[in-house]
KOLNU-712678 format. One line per 10 residues: their letters; for each residue x, y, z of C-alpha. Coordinates in Angstrom, 3 decimals. Layout:
<atoms>
a	X Y Z; ...
</atoms>
This chain:
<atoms>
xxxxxxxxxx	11.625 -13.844 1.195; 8.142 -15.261 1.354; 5.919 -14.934 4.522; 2.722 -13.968 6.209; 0.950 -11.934 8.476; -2.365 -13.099 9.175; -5.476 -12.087 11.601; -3.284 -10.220 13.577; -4.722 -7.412 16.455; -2.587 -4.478 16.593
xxxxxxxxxx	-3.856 -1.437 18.801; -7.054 -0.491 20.608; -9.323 2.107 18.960; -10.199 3.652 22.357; -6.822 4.115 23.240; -4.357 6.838 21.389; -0.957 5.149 20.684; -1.541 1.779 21.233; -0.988 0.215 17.220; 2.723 2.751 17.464
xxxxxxxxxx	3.456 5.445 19.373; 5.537 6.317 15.958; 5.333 4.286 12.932; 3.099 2.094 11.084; 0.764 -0.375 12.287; 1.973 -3.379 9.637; 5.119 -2.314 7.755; 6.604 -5.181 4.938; 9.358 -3.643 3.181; 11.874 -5.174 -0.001
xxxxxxxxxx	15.067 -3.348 -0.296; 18.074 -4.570 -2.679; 18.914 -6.002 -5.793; 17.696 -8.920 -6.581; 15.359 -12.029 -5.113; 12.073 -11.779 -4.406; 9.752 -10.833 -1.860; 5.927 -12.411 -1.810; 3.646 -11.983 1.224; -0.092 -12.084 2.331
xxxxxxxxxx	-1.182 -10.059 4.494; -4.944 -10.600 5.386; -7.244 -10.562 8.505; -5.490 -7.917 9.979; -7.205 -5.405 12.303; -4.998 -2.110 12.614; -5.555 1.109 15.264; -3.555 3.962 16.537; -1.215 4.048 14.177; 1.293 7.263 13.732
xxxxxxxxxx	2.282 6.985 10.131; 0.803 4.112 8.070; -1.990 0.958 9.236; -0.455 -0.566 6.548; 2.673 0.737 5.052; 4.177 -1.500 1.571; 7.798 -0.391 0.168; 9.809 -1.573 -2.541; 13.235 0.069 -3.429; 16.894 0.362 -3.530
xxxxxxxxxx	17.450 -2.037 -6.426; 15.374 -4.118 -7.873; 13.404 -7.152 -5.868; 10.616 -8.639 -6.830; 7.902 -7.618 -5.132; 4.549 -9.895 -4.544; 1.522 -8.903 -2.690; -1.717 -9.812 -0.948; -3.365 -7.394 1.097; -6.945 -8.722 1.520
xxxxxxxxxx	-9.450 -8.541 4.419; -7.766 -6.191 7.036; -9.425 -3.485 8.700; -7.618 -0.259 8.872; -9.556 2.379 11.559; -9.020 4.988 13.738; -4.928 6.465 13.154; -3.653 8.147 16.332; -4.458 11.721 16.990; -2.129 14.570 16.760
xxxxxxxxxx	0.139 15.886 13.584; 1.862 12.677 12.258; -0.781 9.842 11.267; -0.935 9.717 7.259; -2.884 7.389 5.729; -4.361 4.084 6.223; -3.107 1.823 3.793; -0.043 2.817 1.952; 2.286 1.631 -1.111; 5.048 2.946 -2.148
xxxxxxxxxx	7.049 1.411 -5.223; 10.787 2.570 -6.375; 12.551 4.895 -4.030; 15.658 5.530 -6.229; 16.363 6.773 -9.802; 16.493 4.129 -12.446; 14.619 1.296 -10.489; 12.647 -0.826 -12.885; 11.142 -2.910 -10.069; 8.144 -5.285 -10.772
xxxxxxxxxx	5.455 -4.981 -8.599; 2.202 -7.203 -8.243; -0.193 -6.331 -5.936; -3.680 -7.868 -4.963; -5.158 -5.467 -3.040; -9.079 -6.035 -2.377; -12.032 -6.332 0.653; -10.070 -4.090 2.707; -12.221 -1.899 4.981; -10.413 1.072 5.441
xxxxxxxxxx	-13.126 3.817 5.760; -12.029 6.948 7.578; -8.577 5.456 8.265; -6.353 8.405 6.753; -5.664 11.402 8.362; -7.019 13.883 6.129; -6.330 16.858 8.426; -2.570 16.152 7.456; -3.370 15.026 3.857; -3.360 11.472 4.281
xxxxxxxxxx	-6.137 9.599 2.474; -7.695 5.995 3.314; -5.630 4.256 0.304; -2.050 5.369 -1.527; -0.931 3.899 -4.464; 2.706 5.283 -5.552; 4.847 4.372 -8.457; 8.175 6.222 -8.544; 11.096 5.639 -11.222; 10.836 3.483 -13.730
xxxxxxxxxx	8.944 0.771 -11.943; 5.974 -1.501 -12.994; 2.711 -2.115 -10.860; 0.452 -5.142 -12.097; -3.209 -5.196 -10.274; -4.914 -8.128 -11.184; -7.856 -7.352 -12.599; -7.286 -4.237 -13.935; -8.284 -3.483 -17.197; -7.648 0.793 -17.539
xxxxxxxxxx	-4.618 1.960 -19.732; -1.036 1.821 -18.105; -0.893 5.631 -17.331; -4.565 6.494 -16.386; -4.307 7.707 -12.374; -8.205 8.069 -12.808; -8.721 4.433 -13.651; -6.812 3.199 -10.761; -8.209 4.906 -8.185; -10.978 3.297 -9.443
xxxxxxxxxx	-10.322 0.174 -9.507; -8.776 0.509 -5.932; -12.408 1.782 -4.701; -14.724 -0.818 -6.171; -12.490 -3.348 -4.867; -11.885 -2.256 -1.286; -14.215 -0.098 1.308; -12.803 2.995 1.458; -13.653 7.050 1.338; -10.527 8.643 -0.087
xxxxxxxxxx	-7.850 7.006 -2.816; -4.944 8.938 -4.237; -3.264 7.267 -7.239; 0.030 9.155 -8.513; 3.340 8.700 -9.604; 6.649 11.049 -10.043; 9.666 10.113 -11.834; 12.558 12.214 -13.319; 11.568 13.661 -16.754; 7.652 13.135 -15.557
xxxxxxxxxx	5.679 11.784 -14.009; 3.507 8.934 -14.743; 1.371 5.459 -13.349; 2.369 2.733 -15.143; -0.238 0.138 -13.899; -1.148 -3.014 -15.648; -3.316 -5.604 -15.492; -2.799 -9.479 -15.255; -2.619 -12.078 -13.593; -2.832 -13.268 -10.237
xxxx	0.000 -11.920 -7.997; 2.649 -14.870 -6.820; 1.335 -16.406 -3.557; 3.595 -16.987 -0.484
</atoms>
């Protein structure tokens, strides 16, 4: 799969609902064995969301997975008890996945776009199993959550970044840097 969503309006931030009355604003999901998934996502302005502005997944098996997320503008998540967090990723959803993940993620304004009142931050980064995430660019040590998040803030505008991992026997970030991600 290769695609793109690009400089797309979804919502109004003076109306509640409006983005999803219950999911995510943007969702681009890879699930199976196999192939390859590469998209761009970029000039996107997302509102009233009820989970995720921008929600990324990559599991059950083991696709490629490609991305760009650059230049979108994550604001204002609905009210009430389910909006999480602004921009999310979420990489290997079942034991034993060894999933490659690159993912570009930078000039993103997403200030104030999780809802902290239920724990969600502006920016997730989450590496499950025994999966891979490359960020190009980075240059911290494959299992320091620390460096990551800080790489994710001086790349994107943002208040609050949470960086972690979990994975049976431990838990652990195994980020790398590198190249460029594969373009679609």
């Amino acid at each position: 799969y290769s695609g793109r969503i690009v400089n797309n309006v979804i919502g109004n931030p003076a109306v509640d609902g409006s983005g999803s009355l219950e999911a995510s604003g943007i969702d681009v999901e890879a699930h199976g064995t196999g192939g390859s998934h590469t998209t761009l996502v970029a000039g996107n302005s997302v509102y009233r969301y009820n989970n995720d502005g921008i929600y990324f997944l990559a599991g059950e098996g083991n696709p490629a997975f490609n991305i760009t997320c650059v230049s979108n503008l994550v604001s204002t998540p609905n009210s009430g008890i389910n909006p999480l967090h602004g921009m999310h990723f979420n990489i290997g959803t079942i034991a034993g996945e060894t999933i490659q993940a690159c993912i570009n993620v930078q000039a993103n304004t997403l200030t104030d776009a999780g809802a902290e009142a239920n724990g969600g931050v502006d920016l997730r980064m989450r590496q499950r199993q025994s999966t891979t995430v490359r960020l190009p660019g980075y240059g911290g040590a494959a299992y320091d959550t620390a460096a990551v998040q800080t790489y994710l803030t001086g790349r994107n505008t943002l208040t609050t970044v949470l960086a972690g991992a979990s994975v049976s026997g431990g838990g652990y970030l195994n980020t790398v840097g590198g190249a460029p991600c594969t373009p679609p």
